[in-house]
FILUM-95625 format. One record per residue (C-alpha): residue number from 0; residue in one letter; x, y, z. Coordinates in steps of 0.25 Angstrom, whole numbers, plus 5000, padded with zeros to 4 digits. Example, Ala and Ser with C-alpha at 12.3 -4.5 7.8 and 13.67 -1.06 7.14 Angstrom:
! residues 2
0:A:5049:4982:5031
1:S:5055:4996:5029
***
This chain:
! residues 439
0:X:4771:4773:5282
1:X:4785:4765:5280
2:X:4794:4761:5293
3:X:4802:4774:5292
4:X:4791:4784:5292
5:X:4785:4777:5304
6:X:4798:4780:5312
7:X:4800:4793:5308
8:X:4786:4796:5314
9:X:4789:4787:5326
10:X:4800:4795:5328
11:X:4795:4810:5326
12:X:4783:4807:5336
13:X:4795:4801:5345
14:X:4801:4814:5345
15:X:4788:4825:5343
16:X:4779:4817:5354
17:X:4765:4825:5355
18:X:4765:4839:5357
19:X:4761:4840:5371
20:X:4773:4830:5378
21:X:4783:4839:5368
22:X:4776:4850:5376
23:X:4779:4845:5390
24:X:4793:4841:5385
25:X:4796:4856:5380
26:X:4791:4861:5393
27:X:4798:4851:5401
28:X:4810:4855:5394
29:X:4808:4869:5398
30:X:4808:4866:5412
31:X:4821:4857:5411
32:X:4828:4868:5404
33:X:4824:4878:5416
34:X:4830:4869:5425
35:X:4843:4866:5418
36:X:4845:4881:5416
37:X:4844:4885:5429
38:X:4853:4874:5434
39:X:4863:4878:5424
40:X:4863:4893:5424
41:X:4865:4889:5442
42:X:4876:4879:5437
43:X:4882:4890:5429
44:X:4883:4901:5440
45:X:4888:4892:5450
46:X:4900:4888:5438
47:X:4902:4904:5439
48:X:4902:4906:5453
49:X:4911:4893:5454
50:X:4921:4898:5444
51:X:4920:4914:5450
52:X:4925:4906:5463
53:X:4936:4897:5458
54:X:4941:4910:5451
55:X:4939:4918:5465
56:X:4947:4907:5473
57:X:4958:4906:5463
58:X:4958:4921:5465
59:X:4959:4921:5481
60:X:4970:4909:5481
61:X:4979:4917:5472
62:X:4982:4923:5484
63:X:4988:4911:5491
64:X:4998:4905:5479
65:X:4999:4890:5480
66:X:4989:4889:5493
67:X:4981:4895:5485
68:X:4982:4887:5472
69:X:4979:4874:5480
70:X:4967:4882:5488
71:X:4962:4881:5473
72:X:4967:4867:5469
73:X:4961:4861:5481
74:X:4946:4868:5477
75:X:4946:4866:5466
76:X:4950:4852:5465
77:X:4938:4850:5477
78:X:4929:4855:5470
79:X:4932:4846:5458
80:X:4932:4833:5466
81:X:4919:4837:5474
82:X:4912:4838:5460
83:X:4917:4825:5456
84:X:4913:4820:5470
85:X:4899:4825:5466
86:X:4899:4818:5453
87:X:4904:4804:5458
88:X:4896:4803:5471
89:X:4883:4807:5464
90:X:4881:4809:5449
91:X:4891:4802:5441
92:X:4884:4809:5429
93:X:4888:4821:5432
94:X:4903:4820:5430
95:X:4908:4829:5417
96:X:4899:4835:5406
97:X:4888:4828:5407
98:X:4884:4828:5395
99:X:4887:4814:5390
100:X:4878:4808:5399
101:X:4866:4818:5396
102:X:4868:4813:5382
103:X:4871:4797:5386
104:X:4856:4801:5395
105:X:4850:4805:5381
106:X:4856:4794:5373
107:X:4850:4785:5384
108:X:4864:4779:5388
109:X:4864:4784:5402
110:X:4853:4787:5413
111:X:4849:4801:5415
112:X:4857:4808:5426
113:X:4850:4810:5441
114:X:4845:4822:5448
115:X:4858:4821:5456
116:X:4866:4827:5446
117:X:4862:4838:5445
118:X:4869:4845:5458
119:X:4880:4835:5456
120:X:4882:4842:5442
121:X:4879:4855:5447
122:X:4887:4857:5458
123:X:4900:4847:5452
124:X:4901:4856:5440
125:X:4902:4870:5449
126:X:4911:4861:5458
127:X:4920:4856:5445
128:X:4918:4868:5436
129:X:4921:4877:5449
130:X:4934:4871:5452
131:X:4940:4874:5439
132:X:4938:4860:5430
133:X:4937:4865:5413
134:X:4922:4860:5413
135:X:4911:4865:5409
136:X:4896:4868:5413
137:X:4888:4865:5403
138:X:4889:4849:5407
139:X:4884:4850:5420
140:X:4872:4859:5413
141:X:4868:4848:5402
142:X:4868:4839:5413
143:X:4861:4845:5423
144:X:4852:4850:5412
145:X:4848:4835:5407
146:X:4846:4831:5422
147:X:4836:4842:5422
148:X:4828:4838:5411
149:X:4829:4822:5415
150:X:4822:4827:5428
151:X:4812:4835:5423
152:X:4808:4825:5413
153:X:4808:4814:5423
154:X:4800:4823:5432
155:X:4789:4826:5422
156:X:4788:4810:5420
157:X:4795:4812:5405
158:X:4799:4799:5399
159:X:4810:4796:5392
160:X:4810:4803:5379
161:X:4805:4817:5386
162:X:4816:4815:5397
163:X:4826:4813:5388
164:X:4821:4824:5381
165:X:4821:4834:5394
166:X:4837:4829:5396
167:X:4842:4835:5385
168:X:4835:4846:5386
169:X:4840:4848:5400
170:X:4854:4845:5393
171:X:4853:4855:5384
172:X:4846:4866:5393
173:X:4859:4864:5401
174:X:4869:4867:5390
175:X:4861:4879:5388
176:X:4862:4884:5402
177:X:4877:4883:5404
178:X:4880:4890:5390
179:X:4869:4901:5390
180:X:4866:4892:5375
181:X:4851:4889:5374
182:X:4852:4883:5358
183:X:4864:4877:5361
184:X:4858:4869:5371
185:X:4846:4865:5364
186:X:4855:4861:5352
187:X:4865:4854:5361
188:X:4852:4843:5366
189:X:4851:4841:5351
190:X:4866:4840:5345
191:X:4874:4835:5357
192:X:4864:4828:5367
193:X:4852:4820:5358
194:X:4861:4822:5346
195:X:4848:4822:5337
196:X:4838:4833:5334
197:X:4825:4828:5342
198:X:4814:4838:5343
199:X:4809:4835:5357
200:X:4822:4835:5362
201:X:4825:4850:5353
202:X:4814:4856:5359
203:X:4816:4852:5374
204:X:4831:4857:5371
205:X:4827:4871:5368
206:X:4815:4872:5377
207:X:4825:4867:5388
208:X:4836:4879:5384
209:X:4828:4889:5383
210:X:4823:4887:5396
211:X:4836:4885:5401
212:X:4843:4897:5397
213:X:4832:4905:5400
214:X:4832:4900:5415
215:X:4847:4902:5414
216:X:4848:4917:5410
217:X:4839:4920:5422
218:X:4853:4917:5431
219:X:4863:4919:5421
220:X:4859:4929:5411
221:X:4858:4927:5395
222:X:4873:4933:5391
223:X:4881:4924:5383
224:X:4891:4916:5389
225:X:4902:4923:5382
226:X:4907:4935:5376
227:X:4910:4935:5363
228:X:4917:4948:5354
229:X:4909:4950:5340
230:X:4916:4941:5332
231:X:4915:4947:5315
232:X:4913:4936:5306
233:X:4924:4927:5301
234:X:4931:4932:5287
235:X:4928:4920:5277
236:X:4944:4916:5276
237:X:4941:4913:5289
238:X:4931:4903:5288
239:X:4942:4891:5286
240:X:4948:4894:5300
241:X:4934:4890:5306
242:X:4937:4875:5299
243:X:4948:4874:5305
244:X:4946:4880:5318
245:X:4934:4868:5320
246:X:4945:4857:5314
247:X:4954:4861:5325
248:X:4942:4861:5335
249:X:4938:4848:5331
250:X:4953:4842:5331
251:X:4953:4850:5347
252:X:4940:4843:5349
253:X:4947:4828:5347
254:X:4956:4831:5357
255:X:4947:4837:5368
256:X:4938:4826:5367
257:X:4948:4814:5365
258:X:4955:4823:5378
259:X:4945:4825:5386
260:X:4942:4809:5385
261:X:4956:4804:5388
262:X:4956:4814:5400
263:X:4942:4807:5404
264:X:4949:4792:5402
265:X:4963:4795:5410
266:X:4957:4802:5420
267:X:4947:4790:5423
268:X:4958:4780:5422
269:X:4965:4786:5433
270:X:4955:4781:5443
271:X:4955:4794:5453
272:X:4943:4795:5460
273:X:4934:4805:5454
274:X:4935:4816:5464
275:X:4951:4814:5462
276:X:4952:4818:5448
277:X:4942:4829:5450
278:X:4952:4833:5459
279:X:4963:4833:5452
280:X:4956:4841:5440
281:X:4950:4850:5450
282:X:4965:4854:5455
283:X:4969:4855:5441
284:X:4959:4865:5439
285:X:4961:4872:5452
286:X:4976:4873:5449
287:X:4975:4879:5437
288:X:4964:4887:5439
289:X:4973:4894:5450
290:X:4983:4898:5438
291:X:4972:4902:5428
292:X:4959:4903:5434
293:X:4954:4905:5419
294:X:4957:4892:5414
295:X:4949:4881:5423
296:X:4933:4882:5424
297:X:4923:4880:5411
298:X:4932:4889:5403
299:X:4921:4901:5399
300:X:4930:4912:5403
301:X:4941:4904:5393
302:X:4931:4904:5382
303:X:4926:4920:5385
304:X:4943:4922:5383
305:X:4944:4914:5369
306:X:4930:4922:5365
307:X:4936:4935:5368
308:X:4949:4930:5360
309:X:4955:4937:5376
310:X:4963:4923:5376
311:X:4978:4925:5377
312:X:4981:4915:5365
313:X:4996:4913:5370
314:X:4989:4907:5382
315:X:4977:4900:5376
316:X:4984:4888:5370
317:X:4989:4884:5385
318:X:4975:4888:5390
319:X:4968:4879:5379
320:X:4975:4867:5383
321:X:4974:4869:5396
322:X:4959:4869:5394
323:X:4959:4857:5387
324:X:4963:4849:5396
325:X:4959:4855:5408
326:X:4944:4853:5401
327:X:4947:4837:5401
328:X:4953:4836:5414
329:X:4941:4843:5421
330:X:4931:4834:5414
331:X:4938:4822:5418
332:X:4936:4827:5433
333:X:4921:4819:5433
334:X:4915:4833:5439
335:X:4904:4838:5431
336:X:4907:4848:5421
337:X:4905:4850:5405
338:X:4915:4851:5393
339:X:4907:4861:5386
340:X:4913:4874:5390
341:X:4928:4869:5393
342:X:4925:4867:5377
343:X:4920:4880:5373
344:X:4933:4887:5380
345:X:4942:4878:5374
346:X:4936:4878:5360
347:X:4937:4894:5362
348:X:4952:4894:5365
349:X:4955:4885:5353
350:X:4946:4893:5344
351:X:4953:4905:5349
352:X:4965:4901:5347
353:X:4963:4897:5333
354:X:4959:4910:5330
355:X:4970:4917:5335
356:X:4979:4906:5325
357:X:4971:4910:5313
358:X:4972:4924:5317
359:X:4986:4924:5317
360:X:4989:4915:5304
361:X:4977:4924:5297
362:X:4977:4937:5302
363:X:4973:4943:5289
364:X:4957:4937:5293
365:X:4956:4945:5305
366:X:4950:4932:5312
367:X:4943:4934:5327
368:X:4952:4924:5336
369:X:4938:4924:5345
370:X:4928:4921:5332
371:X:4937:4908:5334
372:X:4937:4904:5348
373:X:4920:4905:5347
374:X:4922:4895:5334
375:X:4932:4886:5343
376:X:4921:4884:5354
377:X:4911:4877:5344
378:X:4923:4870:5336
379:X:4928:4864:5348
380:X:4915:4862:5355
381:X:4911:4854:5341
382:X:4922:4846:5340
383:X:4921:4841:5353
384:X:4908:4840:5357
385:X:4903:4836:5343
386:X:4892:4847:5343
387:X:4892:4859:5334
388:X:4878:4866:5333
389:X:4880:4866:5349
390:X:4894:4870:5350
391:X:4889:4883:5340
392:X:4876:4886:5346
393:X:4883:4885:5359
394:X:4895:4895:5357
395:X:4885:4904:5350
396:X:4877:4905:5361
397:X:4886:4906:5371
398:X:4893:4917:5363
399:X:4881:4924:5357
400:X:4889:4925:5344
401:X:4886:4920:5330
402:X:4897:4926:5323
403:X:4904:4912:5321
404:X:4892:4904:5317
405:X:4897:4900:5304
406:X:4914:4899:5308
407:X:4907:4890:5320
408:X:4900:4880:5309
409:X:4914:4878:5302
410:X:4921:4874:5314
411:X:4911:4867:5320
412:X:4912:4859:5309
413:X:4926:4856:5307
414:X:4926:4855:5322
415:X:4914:4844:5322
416:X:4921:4836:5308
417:X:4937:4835:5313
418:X:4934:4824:5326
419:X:4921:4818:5319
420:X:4931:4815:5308
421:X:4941:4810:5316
422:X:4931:4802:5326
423:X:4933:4810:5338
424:X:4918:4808:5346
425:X:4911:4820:5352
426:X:4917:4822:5366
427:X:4901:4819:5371
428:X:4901:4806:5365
429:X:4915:4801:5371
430:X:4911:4806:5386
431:X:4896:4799:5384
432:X:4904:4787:5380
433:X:4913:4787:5392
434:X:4901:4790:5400
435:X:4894:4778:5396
436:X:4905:4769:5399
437:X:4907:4775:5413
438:X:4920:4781:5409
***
């Protein structure tokens, strides 16, 4: 047997190790993605019940004209620098997404996180969600999720391998949870966290989802987490809009990420304290949220709007930009919160916008302005994050819809071709570089 045969089979017993420890892996697996489900389905309903309240105080202060909008400044910017506060005096880790350290974890750049940040995660993100910052909750889940599966396989005396293992599967159970998205939890481990196919790690992935989403249905039912009109199937003269839609998605992308990263560096060079500029983002938030209570939070009700094609499109443009920045600003706050969802919604509202262009330039196809704002979510999702097979079985799901499969494939790809051609790295890659370098 040559040298290269010998590594292959050193590698696939690696991988395979004997039946009965891939059995207690799957089972451990099981058990992480339990308890990763039922944390995030709890994380989800306390988001809800956080955002019914910000909506009910809003409500009530109306009542009292400017005393009122400062009532709702001054929570909301409290319950911004008291998430910060969280973060900063007991889990560093915990500040944004998350995500880029579970992958530094997996990559073996960074320790995993401890026990600790859990609550910190948990109750920072209702605190920072709550109060109106454009975040979104499937951060906090990964997170929370890969602390899971680091304890249980710590627990159980796992080494390395198994542990490591057991994280991603926690990750991806996470993901799962706060979308109501099994697959696309199991296929986000493989295309986004490990970035390889490995068979242990596949089948922890699913086991962990499954189990997830089963515990989570118990608390939160099994609807999907929007509503989406039957959408016909595109005419073929169509099918070149779909090209284009991703290649504008993909140029949108460039400047979201390239945004979101000069935010994150001016923001640090100003030297405020933490709970400062938590403040200030929070007030921000508070403020407008007093004028349109629909435009701060995760964005879900946004992305229901642009679905339905309900949008008012004279508005949506003002509404878009708005987003956009308002989904930097909050990230650079430093409470915990994710980019996932602020994402969708603002890929919808671009996609929906599109549309409605094509629609009036081609009115002759009789195109659906809303067939484009599903397409936009995994087009801009793509471009930014770098990951297509998770961006379309995550929409999907999420939609219950798969109408678009095919018009989703053709932007996916211009989305994913326009910033790799024009170097523009995945917005994952750029924070787990800043991460590292304590920025």
């Amino acid at each position: 047997m040559d040298d290269r045969a010998r590594q292959v089979e050193a590698q696939a017993e690696a991988e395979t190790g004997d039946e009965g420890d891939l059995v207690t892996l799957a089972l451990l697996a099981l058990l992480v993605g339990a308890a990763a489900g039922l944390v995030g389905a709890l994380f989800r309903m306390a988001l809800e019940k956080a955002d019914h309240l910000r909506v009910v105080v809003i409500g009530w202060t109306h009542g009292f004209s400017v005393l009122g909008l400062f009532l709702v400044v001054g929570l909301c910017a409290g319950a911004a620098m008291m998430a910060a506060w969280l973060v900063r005096r007991f889990s560093p880790h915990a500040s944004g997404s998350g995500i880029p350290h579970v992958e530094a974890v997996l990559h073996g750049e960074a320790p995993p996180a401890p026990f600790v940040l859990l609550p910190v995660k948990f109750f920072g993100g209702v605190l920072a969600i709550g109060s109106g910052l454009a975040l979104g909750r499937e951060g906090p889940s990964v997170q929370m999720g890969a602390v899971f599966g680091h304890l249980v396989g710590a627990a159980f005396r796992r080494g390395w391998a198994d542990n490591r293992v057991l994280l991603a599967a926690g990750a991806g159970a996470g993901l799962a949870t706060a979308f109501n998205a099994p697959m696309a939890g199991a296929v986000f481990v493989l295309e986004e966290l490990v970035q390889k196919f490995e068979s242990r790690v596949a089948i922890a992935a699913l086991a962990a989802s499954s189990t997830a989403i089963a515990t989570a249905h118990l608390l939160l039912g099994d609807s999907a987490d929007f509503d989406l009109p039957a959408l016909k199937a595109s005419p073929a003269a169509a099918g070149p809009l779909f090209f284009l839609l991703g290649g504008a998605a993909g140029l949108l992308a460039i400047a979201y990420n390239r945004g979101l990263l000069a935010t994150l560096t001016m923001v640090g060079a100003s030297r405020l304290p933490v709970e400062t500029r938590a403040g200030l983002v929070g007030a921000a938030a508070g403020a407008l949220g007093w004028f349109a209570p629909g435009l701060v939070g995760g964005g879900d009700g946004l992305t229901q709007r642009a679905l339905a094609g309900s949008a008012d499109i004279f508005v949506l443009p003002s509404v878009f930009l708005v987003r956009f920045w308002l989904g930097a600003v909050s990230y650079s706050a430093g409470t915990p919160g994710g980019l996932f969802a602020p994402l969708l919604a603002l890929g919808a509202q671009f996609g929906l916008l599109f549309g409605v262009a094509c629609g009036l330039v081609l009115p002759g196809l009789e195109l659906q302005p809303q067939a484009f704002a599903l397409v936009g979510m995994t087009a801009f999702f793509t471009g930014v994050v770098r990951a297509p097979l998770t961006g379309i079985v995550l929409v999907t799901e999420m939609t219950g819809s798969v109408a678009m499969l095919l018009p989703m494939l053709a932007a996916c790809f211009t989305a994913m071709l326009v910033p790799t051609i024009l170097r523009c790295p995945p917005v994952y890659d750029s924070l787990r570089a800043r991460l590292l370098k304590g920025g």
